[in-house]
VEXDREN-2710 file (C-alpha; in Angstrom, 1 decimal):
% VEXDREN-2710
k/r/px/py/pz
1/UNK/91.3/158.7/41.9
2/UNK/92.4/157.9/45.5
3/UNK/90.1/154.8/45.7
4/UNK/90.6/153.5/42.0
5/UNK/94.2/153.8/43.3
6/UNK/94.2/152.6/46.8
7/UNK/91.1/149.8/45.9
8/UNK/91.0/148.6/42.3
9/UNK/95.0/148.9/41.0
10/UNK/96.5/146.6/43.6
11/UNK/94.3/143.6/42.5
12/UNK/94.2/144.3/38.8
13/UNK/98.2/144.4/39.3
14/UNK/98.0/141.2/41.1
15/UNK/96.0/139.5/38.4
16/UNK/98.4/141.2/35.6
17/UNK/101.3/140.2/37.4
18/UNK/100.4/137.1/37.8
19/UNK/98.8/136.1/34.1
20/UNK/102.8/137.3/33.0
21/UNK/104.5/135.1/34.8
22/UNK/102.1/132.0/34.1
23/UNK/102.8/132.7/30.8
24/UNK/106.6/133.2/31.0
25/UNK/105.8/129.4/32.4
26/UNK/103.9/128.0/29.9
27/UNK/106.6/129.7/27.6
28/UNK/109.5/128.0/29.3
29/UNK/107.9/124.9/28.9
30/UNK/106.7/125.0/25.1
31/UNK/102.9/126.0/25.4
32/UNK/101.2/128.8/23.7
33/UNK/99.7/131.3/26.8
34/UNK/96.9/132.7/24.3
35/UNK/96.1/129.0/23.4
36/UNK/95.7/128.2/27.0
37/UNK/94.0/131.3/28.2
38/UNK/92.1/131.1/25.2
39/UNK/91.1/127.1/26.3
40/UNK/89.9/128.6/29.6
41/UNK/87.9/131.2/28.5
42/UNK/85.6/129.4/26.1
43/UNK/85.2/126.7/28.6
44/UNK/83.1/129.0/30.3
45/UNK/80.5/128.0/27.8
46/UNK/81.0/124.0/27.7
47/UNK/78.6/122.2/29.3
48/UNK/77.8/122.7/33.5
49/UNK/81.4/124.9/33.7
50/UNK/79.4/128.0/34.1
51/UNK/76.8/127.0/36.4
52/UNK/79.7/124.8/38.5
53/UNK/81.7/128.1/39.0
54/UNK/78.6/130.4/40.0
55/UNK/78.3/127.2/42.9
56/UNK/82.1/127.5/43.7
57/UNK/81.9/131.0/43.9
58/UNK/79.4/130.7/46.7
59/UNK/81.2/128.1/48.8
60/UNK/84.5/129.9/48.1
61/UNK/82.6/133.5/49.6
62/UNK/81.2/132.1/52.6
63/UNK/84.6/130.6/53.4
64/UNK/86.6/133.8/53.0
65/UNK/83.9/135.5/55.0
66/UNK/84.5/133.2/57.8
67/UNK/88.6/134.0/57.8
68/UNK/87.6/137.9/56.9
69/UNK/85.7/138.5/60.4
70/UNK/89.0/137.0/62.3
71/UNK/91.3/139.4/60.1
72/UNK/89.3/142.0/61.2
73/UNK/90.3/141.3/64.8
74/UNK/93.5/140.8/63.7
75/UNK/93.3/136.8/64.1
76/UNK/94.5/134.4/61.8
77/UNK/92.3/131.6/61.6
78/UNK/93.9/129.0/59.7
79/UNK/90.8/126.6/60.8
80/UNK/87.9/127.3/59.2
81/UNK/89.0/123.8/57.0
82/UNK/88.6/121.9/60.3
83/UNK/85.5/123.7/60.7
84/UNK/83.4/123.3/58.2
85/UNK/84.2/119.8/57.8
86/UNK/83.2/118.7/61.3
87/UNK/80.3/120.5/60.8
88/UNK/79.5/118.8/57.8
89/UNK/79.5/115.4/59.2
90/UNK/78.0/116.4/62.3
91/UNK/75.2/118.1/60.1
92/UNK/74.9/115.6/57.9
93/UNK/74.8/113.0/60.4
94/UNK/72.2/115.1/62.3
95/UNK/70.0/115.6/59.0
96/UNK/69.9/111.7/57.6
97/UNK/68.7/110.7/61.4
98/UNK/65.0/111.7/61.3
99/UNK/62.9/113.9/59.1
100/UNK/61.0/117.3/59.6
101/UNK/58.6/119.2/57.8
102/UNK/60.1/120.6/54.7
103/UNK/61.8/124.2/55.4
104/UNK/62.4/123.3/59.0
105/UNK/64.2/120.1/58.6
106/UNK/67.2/122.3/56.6
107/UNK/66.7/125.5/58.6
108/UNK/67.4/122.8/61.8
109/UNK/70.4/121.7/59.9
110/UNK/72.1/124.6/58.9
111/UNK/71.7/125.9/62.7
112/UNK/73.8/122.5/63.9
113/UNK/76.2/123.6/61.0
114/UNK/76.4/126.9/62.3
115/UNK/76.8/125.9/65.9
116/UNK/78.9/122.8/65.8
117/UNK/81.7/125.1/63.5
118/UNK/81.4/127.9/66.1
119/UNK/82.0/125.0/69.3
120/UNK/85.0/123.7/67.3
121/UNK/86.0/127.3/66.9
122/UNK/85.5/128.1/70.3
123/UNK/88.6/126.1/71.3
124/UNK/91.2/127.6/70.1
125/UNK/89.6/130.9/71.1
126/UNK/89.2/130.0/74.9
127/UNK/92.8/128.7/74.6
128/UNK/94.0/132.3/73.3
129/UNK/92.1/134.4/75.5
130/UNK/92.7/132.3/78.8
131/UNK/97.0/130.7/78.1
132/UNK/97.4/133.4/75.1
133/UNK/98.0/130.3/73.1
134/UNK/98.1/131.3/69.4
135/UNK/95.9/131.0/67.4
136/UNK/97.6/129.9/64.1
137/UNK/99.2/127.0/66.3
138/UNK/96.1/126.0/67.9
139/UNK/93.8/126.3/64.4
140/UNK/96.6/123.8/62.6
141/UNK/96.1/121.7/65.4
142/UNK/92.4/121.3/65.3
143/UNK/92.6/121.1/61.6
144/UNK/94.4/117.7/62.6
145/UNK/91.9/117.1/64.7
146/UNK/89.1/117.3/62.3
147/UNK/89.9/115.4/60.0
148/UNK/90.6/112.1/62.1
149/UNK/87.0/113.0/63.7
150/UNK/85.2/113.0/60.6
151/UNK/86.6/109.7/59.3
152/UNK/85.8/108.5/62.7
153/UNK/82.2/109.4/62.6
154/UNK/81.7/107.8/59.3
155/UNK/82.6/104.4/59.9
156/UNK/80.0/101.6/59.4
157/UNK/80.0/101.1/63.2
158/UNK/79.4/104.7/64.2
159/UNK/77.3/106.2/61.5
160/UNK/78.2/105.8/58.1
161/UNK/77.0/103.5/55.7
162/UNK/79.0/101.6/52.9
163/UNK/77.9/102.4/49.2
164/UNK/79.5/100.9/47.0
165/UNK/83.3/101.6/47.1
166/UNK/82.2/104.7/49.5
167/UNK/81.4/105.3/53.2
168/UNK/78.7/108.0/54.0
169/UNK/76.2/109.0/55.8
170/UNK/72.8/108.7/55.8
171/UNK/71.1/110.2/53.3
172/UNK/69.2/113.2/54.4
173/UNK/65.6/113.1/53.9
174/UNK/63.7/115.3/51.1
175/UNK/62.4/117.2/53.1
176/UNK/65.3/118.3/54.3
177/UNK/66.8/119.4/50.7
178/UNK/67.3/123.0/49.1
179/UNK/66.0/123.5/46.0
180/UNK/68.2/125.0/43.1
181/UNK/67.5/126.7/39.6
182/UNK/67.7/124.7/37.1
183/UNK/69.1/125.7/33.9
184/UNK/68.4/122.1/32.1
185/UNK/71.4/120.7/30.7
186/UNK/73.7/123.5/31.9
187/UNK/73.2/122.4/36.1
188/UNK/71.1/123.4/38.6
189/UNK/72.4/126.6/40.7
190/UNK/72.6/125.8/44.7
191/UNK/69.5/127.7/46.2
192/UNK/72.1/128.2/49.3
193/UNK/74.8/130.5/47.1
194/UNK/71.7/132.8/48.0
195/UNK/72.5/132.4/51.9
196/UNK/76.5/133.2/50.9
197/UNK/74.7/136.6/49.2
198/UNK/72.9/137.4/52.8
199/UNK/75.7/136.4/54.4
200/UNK/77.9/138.9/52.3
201/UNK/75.3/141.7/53.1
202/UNK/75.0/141.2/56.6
203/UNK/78.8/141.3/57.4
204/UNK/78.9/144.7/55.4
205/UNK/75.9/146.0/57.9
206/UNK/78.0/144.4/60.8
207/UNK/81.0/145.9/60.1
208/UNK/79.8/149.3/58.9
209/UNK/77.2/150.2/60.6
210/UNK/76.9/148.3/63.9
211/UNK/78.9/149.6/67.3
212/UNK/80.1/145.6/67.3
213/UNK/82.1/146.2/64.3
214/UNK/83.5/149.4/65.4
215/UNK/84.6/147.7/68.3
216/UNK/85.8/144.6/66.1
217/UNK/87.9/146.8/63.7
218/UNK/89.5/148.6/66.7
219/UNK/90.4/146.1/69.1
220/UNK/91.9/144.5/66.3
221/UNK/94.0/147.7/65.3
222/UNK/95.0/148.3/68.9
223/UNK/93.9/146.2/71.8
224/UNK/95.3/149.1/74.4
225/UNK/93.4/151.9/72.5
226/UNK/90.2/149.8/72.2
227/UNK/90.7/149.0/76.5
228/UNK/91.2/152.3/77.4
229/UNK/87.6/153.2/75.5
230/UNK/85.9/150.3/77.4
231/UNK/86.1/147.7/74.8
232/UNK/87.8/144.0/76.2
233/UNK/89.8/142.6/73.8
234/UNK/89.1/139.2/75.0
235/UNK/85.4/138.9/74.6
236/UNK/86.4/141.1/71.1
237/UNK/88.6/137.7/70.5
238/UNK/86.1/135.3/71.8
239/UNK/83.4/136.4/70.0
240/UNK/85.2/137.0/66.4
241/UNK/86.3/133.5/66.8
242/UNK/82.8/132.0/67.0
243/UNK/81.2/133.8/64.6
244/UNK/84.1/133.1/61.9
245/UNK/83.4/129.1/62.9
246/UNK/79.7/129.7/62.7
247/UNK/80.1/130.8/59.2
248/UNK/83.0/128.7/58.4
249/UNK/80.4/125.6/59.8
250/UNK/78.3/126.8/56.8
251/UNK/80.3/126.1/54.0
252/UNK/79.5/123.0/53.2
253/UNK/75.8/123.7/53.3
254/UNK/75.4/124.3/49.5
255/UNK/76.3/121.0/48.7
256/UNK/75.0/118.9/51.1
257/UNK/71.6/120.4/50.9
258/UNK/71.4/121.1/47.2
259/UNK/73.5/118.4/45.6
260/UNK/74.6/115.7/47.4
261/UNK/72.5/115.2/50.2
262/UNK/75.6/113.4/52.9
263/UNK/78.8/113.1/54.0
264/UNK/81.5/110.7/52.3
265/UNK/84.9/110.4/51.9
266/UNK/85.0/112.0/48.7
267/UNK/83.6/115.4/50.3
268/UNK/85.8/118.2/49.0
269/UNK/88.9/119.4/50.7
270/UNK/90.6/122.5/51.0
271/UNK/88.0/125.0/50.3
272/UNK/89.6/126.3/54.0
273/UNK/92.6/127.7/52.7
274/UNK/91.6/128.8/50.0
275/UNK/89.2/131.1/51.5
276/UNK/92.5/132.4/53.6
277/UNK/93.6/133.4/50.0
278/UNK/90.6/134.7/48.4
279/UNK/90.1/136.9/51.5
280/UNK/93.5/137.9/51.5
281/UNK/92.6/139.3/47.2
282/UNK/89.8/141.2/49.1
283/UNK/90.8/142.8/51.4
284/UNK/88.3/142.1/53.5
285/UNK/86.0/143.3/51.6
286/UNK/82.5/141.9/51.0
287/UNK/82.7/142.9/47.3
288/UNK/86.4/142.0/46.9
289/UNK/86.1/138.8/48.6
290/UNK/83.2/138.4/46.0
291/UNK/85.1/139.1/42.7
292/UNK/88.0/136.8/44.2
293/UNK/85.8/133.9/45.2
294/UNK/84.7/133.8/41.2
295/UNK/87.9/134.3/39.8
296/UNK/89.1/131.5/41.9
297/UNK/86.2/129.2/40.9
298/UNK/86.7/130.3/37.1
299/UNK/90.4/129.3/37.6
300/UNK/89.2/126.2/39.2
301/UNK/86.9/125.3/36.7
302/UNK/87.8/126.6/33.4
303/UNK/91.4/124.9/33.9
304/UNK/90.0/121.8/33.2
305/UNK/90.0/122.6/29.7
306/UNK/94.0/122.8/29.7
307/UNK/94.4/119.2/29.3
308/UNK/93.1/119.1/26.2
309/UNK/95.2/121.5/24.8
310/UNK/98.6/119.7/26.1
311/UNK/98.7/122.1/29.1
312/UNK/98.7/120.7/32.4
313/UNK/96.4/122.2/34.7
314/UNK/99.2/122.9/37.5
315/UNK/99.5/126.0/36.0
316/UNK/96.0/126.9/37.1
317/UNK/97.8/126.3/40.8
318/UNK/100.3/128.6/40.1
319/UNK/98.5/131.3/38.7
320/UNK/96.7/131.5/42.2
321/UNK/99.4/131.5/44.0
322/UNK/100.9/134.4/42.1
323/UNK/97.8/136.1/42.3
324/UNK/98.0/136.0/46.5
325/UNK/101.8/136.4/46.4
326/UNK/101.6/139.6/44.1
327/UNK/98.6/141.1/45.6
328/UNK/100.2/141.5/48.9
329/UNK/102.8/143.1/47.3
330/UNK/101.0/145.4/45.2
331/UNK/99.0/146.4/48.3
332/UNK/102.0/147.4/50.0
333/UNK/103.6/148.9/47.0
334/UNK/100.5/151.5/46.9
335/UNK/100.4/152.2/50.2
336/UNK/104.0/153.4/49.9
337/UNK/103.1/155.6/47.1
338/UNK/100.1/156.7/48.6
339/UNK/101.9/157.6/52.3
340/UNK/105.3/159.4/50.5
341/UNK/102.4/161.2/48.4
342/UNK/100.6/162.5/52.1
343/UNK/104.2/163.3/53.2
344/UNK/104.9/165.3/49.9
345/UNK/101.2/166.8/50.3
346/UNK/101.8/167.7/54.4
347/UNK/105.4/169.2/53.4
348/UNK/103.9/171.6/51.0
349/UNK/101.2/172.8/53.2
350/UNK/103.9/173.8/56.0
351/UNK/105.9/174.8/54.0
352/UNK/109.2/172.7/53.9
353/UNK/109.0/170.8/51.0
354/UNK/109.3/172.8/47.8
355/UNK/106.7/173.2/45.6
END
């Protein structure tokens, strides 16, 4: 009872919460909620909505894996969006410039992912540990940054190539492409959402069953505690920084190497903070952050069939920020309940509350 309550009720308050007061909205402004809900749901079954939101899911879970590992050290890392994309381009770049044999060539690339997101990580880290610059500040910054770098690096006289009305990079080889499973007319699934899986796995080891993560959680609940037992806070920081940008440089592997194959201006943005949010519905949890990453892809997806109802799909934007808003609420709501329950529990054993 303690962990449906303490786990599970908080996010299916959240969800609750926040499906009531989207339809209070679509209420207020003349909609039918079980027409639009109703549009959402049997979207799921239209065309490549299904298979779309199974990729999503993926590039949504390794992205709130890469902001999880910095909450666990108590760091907010507002920059895996700057991260991922620099890694793209640099990736991409990297990728379209020769050609290996296949398996290497996009094992090479998703290293140069990894490491160029963990260098552009590494930044505000150093900054923190060395000028205790914050982090939150620093990350917005280099989020800034990014951005102006990548469209920098794809100009036609740097590396990008023009393509019709786009700029991109080159065009990585076959050989350097990730295979999906096709499902014919329904979309081909990423064969990378299967790295996001591993990924999901190996944090759980790392955090549960490795003296790293012990030493992650703690310094991140104390520093002072975790010092006193030997443990330096700094290198905690430094190194919870670099592996959140080695993951967060990972991000836009599915894509690239099971879909589109470069780098171009129409690259998709915001999958960053997002991941802040779906981590946030977690907990921190491998499994949470899973179930939030594909609720927030279904809400993505399946809100494209609001239009044709006469519903505009804003409302799919407010329904996640409800979710967020209300699930931080909810969690501290139960952990109220929960603590004046020990209290009540405690007073009883000694004696001084009545029974």
């Amino acid at each position: 009872m303690g962990l449906l309550r303490g786990k599970l009720l908080p996010p299916a308050l959240a969800i609750l919460f926040s499906a009531l007061l989207c339809g209070i909205a679509l209420v207020v402004s003349g909609a039918n909620p079980a027409k639009a809900f109703g549009a959402m749901v049997s979207q799921v079954g239209e065309g490549t909505t299904a298979v779309d939101i199974i990729n999503s899911t993926g590039t949504y879970y390794i992205a709130a894996l890469a902001v999880a590992i910095g909450f666990q050290m108590n760091l907010f890392n507002i920059g895996v969006e700057g991260q991922y994309r620099v890694a793209a381009v640099v990736a991409a770049v990297f990728g379209g410039s020769f050609a290996l044999p296949p398996g290497l060539h996009a094992l090479a690339i998703i290293v140069v992912a990894a490491l160029v997101g963990a260098l552009w990580a590494a930044i505000p880290a150093i900054l923190k540990v060395t000028r205790g610059v914050n982090e939150v500040i620093s990350t917005i910054m280099m989020n800034g940054l990014a951005l102006g770098l990548a469209a920098y690096l794809i100009r036609e006289d740097v590396f990008g190539e023009l393509r019709g009305n786009n700029i991109r990079t080159p065009e990585i080889h076959e050989s350097g492409w990730v295979p999906g499973i096709s499902f014919g007319a329904s979309g081909t699934v990423f064969g990378l959402v299967f790295l996001a899986a591993a990924l999901g796995i190996g944090y759980w080891v790392m955090m549960n069953r490795t003296r790293f993560g012990f030493e992650l959680k703690a310094s991140g609940e104390s520093a002072t505690a975790a010092a006193a037992g030997g443990v330096s806070a700094k290198k905690m920081v430094l190194i919870a920084m670099l592996l959140s940008g080695g993951i967060a440089g990972l991000v836009s592997m599915p894509e690239i190497l099971g879909r589109d194959h470069t780098y171009n201006l129409n690259f998709p943005a915001g999958i960053g903070f997002s991941g802040i949010a779906i981590a946030l519905l977690g907990r921190n949890h491998p499994g949470g952050i899973a179930f939030g990453a594909l609720l927030w892809a279904f809400l993505d997806k399946s809100g494209l069939a609001l239009d044709n109802v006469g519903v505009p799909r804003e409302i799919v934007t407010i329904m996640q920020g409800a979710i967020v808003l209300s699930v931080v609420v909810a969690y501290e709501v139960v952990r109220r309940v929960e603590l004046a329950a020990e209290q009540r529990r405690v007073g009883k054993q000694l004696g001084t509350v009545a029974a």
